[in-house]
N, C-alpha and C positions, 0 to 999 in steps of 0.2 A: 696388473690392471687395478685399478684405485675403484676402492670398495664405495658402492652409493652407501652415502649415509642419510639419516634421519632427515637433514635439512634439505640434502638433494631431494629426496623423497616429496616432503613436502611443498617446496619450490615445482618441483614438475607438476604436484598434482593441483595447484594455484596454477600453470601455466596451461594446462590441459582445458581443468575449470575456465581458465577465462576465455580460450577460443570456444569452449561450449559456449559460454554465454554470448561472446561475440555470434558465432552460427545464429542462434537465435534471435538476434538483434538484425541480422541481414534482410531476411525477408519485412521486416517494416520499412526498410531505404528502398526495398526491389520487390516489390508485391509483383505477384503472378496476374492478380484477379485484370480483365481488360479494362473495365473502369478507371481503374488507378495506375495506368499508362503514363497518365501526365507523372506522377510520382518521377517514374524512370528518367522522361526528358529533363524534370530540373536536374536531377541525380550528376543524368550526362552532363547539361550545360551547365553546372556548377565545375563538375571537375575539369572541363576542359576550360573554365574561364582560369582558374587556379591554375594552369599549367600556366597559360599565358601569362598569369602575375608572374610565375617564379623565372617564365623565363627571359621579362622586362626586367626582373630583380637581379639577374645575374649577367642583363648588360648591360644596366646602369654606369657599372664602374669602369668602364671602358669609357663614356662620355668624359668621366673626370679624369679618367687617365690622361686621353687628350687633350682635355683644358689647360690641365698642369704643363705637358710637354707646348703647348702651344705659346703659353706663357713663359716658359724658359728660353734663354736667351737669342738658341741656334733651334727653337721651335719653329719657323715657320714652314718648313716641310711637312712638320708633324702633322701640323693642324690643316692642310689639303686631303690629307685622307677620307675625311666626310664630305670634304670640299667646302668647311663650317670653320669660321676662324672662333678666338678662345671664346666672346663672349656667345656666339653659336653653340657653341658643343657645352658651355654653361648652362646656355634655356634648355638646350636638349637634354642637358643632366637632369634637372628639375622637370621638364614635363614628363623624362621617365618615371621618377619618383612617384609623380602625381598618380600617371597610370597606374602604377605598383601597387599605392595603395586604393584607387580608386576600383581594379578588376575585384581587388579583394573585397570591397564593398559589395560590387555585385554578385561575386560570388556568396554570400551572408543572405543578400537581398533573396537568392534564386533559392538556396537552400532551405530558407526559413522554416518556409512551409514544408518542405515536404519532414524537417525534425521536430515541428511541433504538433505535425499529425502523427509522429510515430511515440512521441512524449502523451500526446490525447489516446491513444489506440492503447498503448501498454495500461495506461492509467485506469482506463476504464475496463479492461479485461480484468486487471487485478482487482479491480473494486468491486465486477461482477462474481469474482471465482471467488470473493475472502463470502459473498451471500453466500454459494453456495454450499460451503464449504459444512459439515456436519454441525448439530448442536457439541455432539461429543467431540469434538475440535476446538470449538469456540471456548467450551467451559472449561478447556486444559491450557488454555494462551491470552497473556494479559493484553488488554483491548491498546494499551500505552505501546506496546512493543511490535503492535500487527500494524499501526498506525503509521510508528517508526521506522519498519522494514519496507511499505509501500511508499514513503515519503522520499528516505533515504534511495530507493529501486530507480525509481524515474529524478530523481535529480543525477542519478547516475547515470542513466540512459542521455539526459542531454547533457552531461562532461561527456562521455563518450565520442557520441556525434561530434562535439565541436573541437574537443581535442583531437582524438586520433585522426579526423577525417583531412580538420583543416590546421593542426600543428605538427604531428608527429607524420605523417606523410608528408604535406610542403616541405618538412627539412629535410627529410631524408630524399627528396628530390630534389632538392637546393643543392645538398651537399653533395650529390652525383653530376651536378651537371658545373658547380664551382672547383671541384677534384681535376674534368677534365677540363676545364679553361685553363688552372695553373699546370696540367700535363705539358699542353700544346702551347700555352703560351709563355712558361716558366722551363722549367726541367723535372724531371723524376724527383727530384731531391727534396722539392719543395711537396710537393702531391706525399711524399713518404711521410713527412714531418707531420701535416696534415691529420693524415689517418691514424698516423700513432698516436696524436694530439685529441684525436675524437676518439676513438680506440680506447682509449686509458681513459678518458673523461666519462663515457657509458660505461666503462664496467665498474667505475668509481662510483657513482652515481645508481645504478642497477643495485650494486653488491650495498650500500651503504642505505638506500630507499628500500630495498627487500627487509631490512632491520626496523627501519621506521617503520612501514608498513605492519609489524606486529605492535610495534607500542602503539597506532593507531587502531587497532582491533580493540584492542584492552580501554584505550580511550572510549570509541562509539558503546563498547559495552557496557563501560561505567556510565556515561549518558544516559543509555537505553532506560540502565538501572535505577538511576536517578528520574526520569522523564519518567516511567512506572508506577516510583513511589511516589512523585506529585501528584499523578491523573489519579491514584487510585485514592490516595488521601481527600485529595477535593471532590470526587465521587458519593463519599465520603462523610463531607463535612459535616453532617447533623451528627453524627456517631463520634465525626471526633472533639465536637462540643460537648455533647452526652456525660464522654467520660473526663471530658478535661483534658483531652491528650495532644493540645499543640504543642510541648517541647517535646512529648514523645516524638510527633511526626516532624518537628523541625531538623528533631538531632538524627532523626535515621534519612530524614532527607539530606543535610548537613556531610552524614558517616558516605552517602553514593559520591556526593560532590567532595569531598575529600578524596576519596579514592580516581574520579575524576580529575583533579585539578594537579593528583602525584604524576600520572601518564598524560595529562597537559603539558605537563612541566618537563618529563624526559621527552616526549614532544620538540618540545622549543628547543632543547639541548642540542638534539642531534641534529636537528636542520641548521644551527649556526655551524656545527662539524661539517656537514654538506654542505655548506655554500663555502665554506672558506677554501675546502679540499678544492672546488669543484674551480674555483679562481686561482687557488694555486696551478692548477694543471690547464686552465683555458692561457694565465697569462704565460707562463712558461715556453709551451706551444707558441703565441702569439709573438713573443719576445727572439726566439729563436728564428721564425720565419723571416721577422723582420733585418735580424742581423744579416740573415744571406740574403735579403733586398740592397742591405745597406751596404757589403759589400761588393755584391753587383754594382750600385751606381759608382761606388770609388774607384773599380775597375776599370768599368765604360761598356760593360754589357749587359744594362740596365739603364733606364732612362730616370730621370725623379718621377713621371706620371709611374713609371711601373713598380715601381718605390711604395707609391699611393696608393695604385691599385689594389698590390696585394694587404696593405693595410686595410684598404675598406673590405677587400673579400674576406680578413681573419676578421672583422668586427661584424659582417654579417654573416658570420657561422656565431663566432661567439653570444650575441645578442640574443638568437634562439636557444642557443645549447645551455645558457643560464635557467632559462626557464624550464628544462626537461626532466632536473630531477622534481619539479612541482606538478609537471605535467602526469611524468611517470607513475609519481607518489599517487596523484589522485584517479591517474586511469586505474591504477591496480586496486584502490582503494571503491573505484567505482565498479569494477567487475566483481569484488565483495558484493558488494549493495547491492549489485543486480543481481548477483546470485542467489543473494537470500530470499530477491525477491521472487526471482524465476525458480526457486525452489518452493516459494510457498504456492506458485501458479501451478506445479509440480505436483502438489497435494492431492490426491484422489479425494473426489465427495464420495462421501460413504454412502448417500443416499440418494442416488441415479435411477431417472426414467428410465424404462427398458427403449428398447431400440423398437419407433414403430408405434409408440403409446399413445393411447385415443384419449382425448379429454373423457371424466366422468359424464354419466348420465346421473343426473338426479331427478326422478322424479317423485316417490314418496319422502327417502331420509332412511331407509332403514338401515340401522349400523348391528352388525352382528361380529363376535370376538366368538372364533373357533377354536380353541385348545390355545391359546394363544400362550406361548413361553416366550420370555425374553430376561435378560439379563443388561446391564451395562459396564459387565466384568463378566468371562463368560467363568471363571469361580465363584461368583456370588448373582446366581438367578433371582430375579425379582418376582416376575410370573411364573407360577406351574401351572399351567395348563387352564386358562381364564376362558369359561363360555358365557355371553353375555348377547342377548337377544333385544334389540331394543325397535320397535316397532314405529311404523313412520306418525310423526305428530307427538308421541310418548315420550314423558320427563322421566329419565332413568336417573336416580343417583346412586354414588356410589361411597360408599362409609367405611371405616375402618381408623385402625391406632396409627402413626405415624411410622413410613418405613413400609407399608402395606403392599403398595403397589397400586395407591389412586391417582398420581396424580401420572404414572407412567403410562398407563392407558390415556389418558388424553394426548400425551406428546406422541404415543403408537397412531390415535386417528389422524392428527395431525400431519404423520409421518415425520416428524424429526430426526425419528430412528426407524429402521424395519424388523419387524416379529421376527427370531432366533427360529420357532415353530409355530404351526398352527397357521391362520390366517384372520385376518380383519377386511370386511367387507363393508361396502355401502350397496345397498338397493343391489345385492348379490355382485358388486367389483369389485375384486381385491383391489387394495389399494396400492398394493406393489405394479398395480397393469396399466393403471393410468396417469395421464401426467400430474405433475406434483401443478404447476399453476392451477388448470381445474380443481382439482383436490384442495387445496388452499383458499380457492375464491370459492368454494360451496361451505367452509364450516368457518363459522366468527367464534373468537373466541373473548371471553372475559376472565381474566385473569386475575389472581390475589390482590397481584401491586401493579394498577396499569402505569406504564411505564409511558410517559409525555413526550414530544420533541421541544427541542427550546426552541418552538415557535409559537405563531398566535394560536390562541382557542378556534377560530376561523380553520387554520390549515389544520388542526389535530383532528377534527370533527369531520370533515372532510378528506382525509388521509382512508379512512372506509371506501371511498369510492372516488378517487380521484375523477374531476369532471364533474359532478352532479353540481345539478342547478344549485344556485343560492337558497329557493325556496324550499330545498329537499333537505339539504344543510340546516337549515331552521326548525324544520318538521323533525328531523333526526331531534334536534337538543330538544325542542318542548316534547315530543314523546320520551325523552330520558331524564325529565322535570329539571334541565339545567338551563334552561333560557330565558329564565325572567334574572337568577345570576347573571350570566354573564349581559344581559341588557342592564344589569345596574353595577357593570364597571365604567372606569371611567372612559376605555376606549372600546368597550365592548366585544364585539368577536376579533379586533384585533388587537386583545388585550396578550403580551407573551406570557406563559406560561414558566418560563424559567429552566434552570437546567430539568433533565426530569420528572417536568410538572411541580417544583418544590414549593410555588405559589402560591398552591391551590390544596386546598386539604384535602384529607383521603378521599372522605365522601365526594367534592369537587370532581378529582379524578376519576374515580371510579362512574360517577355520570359521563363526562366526556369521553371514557372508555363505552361505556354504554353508548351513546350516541353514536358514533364510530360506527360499532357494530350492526346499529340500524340503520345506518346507511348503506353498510356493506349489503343487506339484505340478504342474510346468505337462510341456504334450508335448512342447514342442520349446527348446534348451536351445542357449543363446547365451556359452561363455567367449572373453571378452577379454583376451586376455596374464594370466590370473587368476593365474599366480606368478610372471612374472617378477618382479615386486620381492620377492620371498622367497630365503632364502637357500636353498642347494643340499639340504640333510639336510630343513629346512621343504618346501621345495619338492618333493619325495620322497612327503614323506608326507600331503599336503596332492593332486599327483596321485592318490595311492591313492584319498580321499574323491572325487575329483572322475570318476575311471573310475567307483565304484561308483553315484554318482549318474547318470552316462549313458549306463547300462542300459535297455534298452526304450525311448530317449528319443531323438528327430532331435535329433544336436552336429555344431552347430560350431564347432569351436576358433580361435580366432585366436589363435597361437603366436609368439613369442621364440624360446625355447629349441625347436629338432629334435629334442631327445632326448624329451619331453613327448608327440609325436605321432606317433612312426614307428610304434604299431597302429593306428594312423587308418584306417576303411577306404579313404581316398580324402586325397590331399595335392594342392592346390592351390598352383601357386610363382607369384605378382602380381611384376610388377615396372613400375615405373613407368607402373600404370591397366590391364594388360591380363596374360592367360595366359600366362607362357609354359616352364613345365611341368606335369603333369597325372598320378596315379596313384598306387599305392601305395608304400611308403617303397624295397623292396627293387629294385623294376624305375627308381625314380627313380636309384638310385645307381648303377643299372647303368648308365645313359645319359650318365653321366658328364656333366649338363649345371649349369644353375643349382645344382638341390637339392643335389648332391654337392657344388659349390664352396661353399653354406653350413656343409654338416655336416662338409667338411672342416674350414671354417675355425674351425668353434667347437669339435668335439675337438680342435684344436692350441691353442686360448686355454684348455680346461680343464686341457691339461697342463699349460701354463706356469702356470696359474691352481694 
């Protein structure tokens, strides 16, 4: 018995993989739900229209057989059989043809729809599951590469659909039903040549495309690799003007597309090796056929039409079979894609509503951290056991050295992640018991660097509450002092903002983050170091906006700068995962402990500053 090796090994488990992914690709062509019933009738009347093409296609050439014999000399017998003299069974040749390809048109026509709802359904599942997918997911996988695999997924799913459904099935029903027409109307000898002629041709082709099929891996992944180093460089670009480093990012772009352009090139190589193989072994096959056509008619048990026929029957095998190792190459190459893509749809979210979860109740804001432990390595804990009491209406911030553990408590309210131990409550609900939506639409947050879409100032500002009136949209920007700005641009609220927001300076931004926020109108109100990256006179007045919006509102600030927060009703001092000062600004300084040794230490950098 012959030992599996390596290659078998991994050939099966590609061959396993791609019926999985084919499984999962079925129910979008065959959905259950009754709604999408119509689904199923095109499904049907597609494939039964495609029968009928193939099997106009495979009696075409019997019109021409008879044309020919009708035209030869002692044809006029011949040509009674349809009871159609030559130029008869000629229009009949051609209006077969037409039908041929004209069922295959409808066939496309009927289908369309139902693979471009299955191309829109995968698309937007996978666009919905990459949301939800963890922070701790996102911040381990380059945004160039999730883009590439979702891109790559669904242009795979419609090669799939249009190859296998309507190439690699037609032929291999062509080729079962052209097998027995040369049986019954030729001999065995012909139908053997035949299949040993396809026989050799697929496993030439098979064995020769499973080889390409790895130097295309290595190809899309030098791609990827290169498509990464772009996105991430132009992402980028102030940092890499900064330092001066466009021949750095040229040449490491340059080093991907190199390595790119070597498996391009073995690429190209091995598809001129296939196509020549794959001609050598169609025309051989075709050439042999024909000899025992040829001497049938010199014999006299064969006619010239069947001379012709089986000619045009070996060119409509051949014509297809040309195209199979391109077919092959790319179905195999597209059950990749899908794979990676139904593997990433495959990803568990780490942080799932429970089964059964009621939207939040908010009616005061009050957030309370009970023993709260968390880690984002369960080796290296961040929290030890955080209790933090923050009362509804009350500005709690929270201070500490870099590494502390302030700004992981806002991603914990958030829920980005969930508590290791302990619990985090609003208005007494864990927040592990309610749905993340409600939870989400109760807290806005402001954050260091508000991050823009590259669209107008109109949509970003209004991105807080999609739907609200234009006048609410207005009142947002003049309560977050940006709208006499943006009224002295030159297109005003549909001024774009840039990749983003690169347009717009920090201050700019960080107002239209603001804005945002007050439109979102939420009760409880999350700032993340929101001005340290701003300058001192910015950062000033940029404060002002941000007290007036945390009126009537549960804040908590997560602070940098101690001048920002000393009317805080409540200061919290973290240092490395745990409390270890607690109160208001003037009795912290009394106590001369941590808090003091901060706010000493940064009025003596402002003076030197």
């Amino acid at each position: 018995m012959r030992r599996l090796t390596k290659t078998d090994a991994n050939l099966n488990d590609a061959q396993v993989q791609g019926w999985n992914v084919i499984k999962r690709v079925i129910p979008y062509l065959w959905p259950k739900a009754p709604e999408l019933v119509w689904v199923r009738y095109r499904v049907v009347i597609a494939m039964a229209v495609l029968i009928l093409a193939k099997v106009i296609a495979v009696g075409t050439p019997v019109f021409y057989k008879q044309a020919v014999d009708a035209l030869a000399p002692d044809g006029a017998d011949a040509a009674t059989v349809l009871g159609l003299g030559a130029v008869g069974l000629t229009i009949a040749y051609g209006l077969a043809r037409l039908m041929n390809v004209g069922f295959q048109q409808l066939r496309d026509v009927v289908f369309t729809k139902v693979g471009q709802r299955a191309l829109r359904t995968l698309a937007l599942e996978t666009f919905t599951h990459i949301h939800r997918l963890s922070m701790r997911y996102h911040i381990t996988r380059k945004t160039g590469g999730l883009s590439r695999v979702m891109e790559r997924g669904v242009k795979g799913v419609e090669f799939l659909l249009r190859f296998l459904l309507f190439s690699i099935g037609p032929l291999v029903l062509e080729l079962l039903m052209i097998s027995v027409v040369l049986f019954f109307l030729f001999d065995a000898s012909y139908l053997a040549v035949v299949v040993l002629t396809i026989a050799a041709y697929v496993w030439f082709t098979f064995k020769v495309t499973e080889w390409r099929v790895k130097i295309r891996k290595e190809m899309n992944d030098q791609d990827t690799d290169a498509n990464q180093k772009a996105i991430d460089s132009l992402l980028n670009f102030e940092t890499v003007k900064y330092f001066g480093a466009e021949k750095w990012e040229a040449d490491r772009y340059d080093s991907a597309m190199q390595n790119y352009e070597a498996a391009a090139i073995k690429t190209n190589y091995s598809l001129a090796f296939l196509n020549f193989g794959q001609s050598l072994l169609i025309t051989t096959g075709l050439v042999v056929v024909m000899v025992m056509a040829a001497i049938g008619v010199q014999d006299g048990t064969l006619t010239v039409g069947d001379f012709v026929m089986v000619n045009a029957y070996m060119i409509q095998i051949t014509m297809p079979l040309n195209f199979l190792g391109t077919v092959y190459r790319e179905i195999r190459q597209a059950l990749i894609d899908m794979g990676d893509m139904f593997d990433l749809l495959g990803q568990p979210a780490e942080v799932k509503d429970k089964p059964n979860a009621k939207p939040i109740d908010v009616q005061g804001g009050a957030v309370a951290l009970r023993d709260v432990q968390f880690g984002y390595d369960t080796e290296r804990p961040i929290l030890k056991g955080v209790s933090i009491d923050v009362e509804p209406g009350q500005t709690v911030a929270i201070v500490g050295s870099s590494g502390s553990g302030k700004s992981t408590i806002g991603r914990l309210l958030f829920r980005f992640y969930d508590v290791s131990g302990g619990a985090l409550t609003i208005d007494g609900q864990d927040v592990r018991d309610v749905t993340q939506d409600s939870l989400h639409a109760s807290i806005g947050v402001v954050p260091q660097d508000t991050v823009l879409f590259n669209d107008t100032v109109h949509y970003n500002i209004a991105y807080g509450r999609p739907g609200a009136s234009e006048e609410e949209i207005i009142g947002a920007a003049k309560a977050a002092k940006i709208h006499d700005f943006i009224t002295s641009l030159p297109d005003g609220y549909q001024t774009t903002v840039g990749e983003r927001g690169l347009k717009l300076s920090g201050g700019e931004k960080q107002r239209v983050g603001i804005a945002r926020t007050l439109l979102k109108n939420p009760p409880i109100l999350l700032l993340d170091e929101a001005t340290s990256a701003l300058d001192t006179e910015t950062e000033m007045e940029i404060q002002a906006e941000l007290k007036a919006i945390s009126e009537g509102r549960t804040t908590i600030t997560i602070a940098h700068r101690l001048s920002t927060i000393a009317d805080a009703d409540q200061i919290v001092v973290l240092e490395d995962g745990v409390i270890v000062e607690q109160g208001q600004h003037d009795d912290l300084l009394g106590q001369d402990g941590r808090y003091a040794h901060l706010w000493n230490r940064q009025a003596d950098e402002d003076v030197t500053a």
